[in-house]
C-alpha positions as CSV (number, residue, x, y, z in Angstrom):
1,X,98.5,95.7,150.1
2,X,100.0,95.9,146.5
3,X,102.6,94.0,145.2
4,X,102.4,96.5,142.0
5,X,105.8,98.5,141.9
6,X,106.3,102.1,140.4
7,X,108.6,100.1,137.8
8,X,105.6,97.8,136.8
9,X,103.2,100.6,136.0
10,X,106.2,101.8,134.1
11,X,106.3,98.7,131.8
12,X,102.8,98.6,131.7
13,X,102.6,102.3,130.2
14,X,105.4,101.2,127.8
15,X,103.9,98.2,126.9
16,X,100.4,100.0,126.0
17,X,102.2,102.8,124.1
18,X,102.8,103.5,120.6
19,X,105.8,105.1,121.5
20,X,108.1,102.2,121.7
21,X,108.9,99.5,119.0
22,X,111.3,97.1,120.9
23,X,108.4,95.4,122.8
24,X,107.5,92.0,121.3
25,X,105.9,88.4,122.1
26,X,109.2,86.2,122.8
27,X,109.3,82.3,122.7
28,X,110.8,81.0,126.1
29,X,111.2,78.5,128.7
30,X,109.7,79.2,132.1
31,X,111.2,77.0,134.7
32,X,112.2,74.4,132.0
33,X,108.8,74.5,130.6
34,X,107.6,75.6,127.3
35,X,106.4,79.9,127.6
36,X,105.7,82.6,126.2
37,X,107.4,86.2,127.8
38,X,106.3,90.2,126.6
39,X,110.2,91.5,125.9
40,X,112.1,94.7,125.8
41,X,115.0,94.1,123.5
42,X,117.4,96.8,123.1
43,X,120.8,97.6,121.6
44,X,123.8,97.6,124.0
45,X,126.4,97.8,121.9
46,X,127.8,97.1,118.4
47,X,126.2,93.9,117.4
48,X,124.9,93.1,121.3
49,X,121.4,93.3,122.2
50,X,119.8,93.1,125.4
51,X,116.5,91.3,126.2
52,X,114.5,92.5,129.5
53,X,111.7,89.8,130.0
54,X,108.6,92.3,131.3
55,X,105.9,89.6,131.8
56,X,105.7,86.1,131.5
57,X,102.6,84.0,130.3
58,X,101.5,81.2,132.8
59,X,102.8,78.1,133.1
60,X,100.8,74.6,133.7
61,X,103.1,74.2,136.9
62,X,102.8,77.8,138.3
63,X,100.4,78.4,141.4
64,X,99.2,81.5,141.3
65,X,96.4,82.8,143.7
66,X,95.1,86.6,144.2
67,X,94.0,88.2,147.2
68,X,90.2,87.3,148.1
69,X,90.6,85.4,145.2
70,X,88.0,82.6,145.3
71,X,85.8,80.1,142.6
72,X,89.2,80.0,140.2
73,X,88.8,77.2,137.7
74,X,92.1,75.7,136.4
75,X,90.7,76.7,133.0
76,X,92.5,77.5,129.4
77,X,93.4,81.1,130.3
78,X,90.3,82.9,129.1
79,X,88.7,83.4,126.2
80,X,90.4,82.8,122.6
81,X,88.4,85.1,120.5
82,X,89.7,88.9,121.5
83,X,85.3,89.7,121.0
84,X,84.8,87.5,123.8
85,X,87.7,89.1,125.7
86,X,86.3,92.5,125.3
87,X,82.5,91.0,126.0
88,X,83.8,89.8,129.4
89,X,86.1,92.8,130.6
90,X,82.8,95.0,130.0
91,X,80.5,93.2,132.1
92,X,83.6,92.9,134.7
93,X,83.7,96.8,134.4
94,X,79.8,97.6,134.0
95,X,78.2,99.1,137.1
96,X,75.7,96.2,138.6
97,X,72.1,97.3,138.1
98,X,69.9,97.8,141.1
């Protein structure tokens, strides 16, 4: 079971493509917390803009648990140098030798 919609591979796609300029990193509160949110921000009319909040970053307070999820730390949110990042998602991705 998925909770994935058509409409969030959508947003994903947009988010990874060159295509569109109105996607940007938004300062935010989450819950009446402090956060961070990916946006879509577009014109609606003469001097009105819209903003469409795509993703928000976690929050301290949010409980968030994936299925067969298990040995989660309540850690800083991964690594902080994008090297690392890539370091990790390969050995995530890398077949496991035999």
């Amino acid at each position: 079971m998925s909770n994935i919609t058509p409409g969030h591979v959508r947003v994903f796609q947009a988010i990874r493509s060159q295509l569109y300029d109105n996607i940007t990193l938004a300062s935010c509160k989450i819950n009446g917390e402090p956060g961070v949110a990916i946006i879509m921000i577009d014109e609606v009319g003469e001097g009105k803009i819209a903003l469409m909040p795509l993703f928000v970053a976690i929050t301290s307070s949010m409980e968030i648990s994936f299925r067969d999820e298990t040995g989660s730390s309540s850690g800083g949110g991964g690594p902080k140098d994008p090297r690392d990042a890539f370091r990790e998602n390969k050995a995530a991705t890398s077949p496991i030798p035999h």
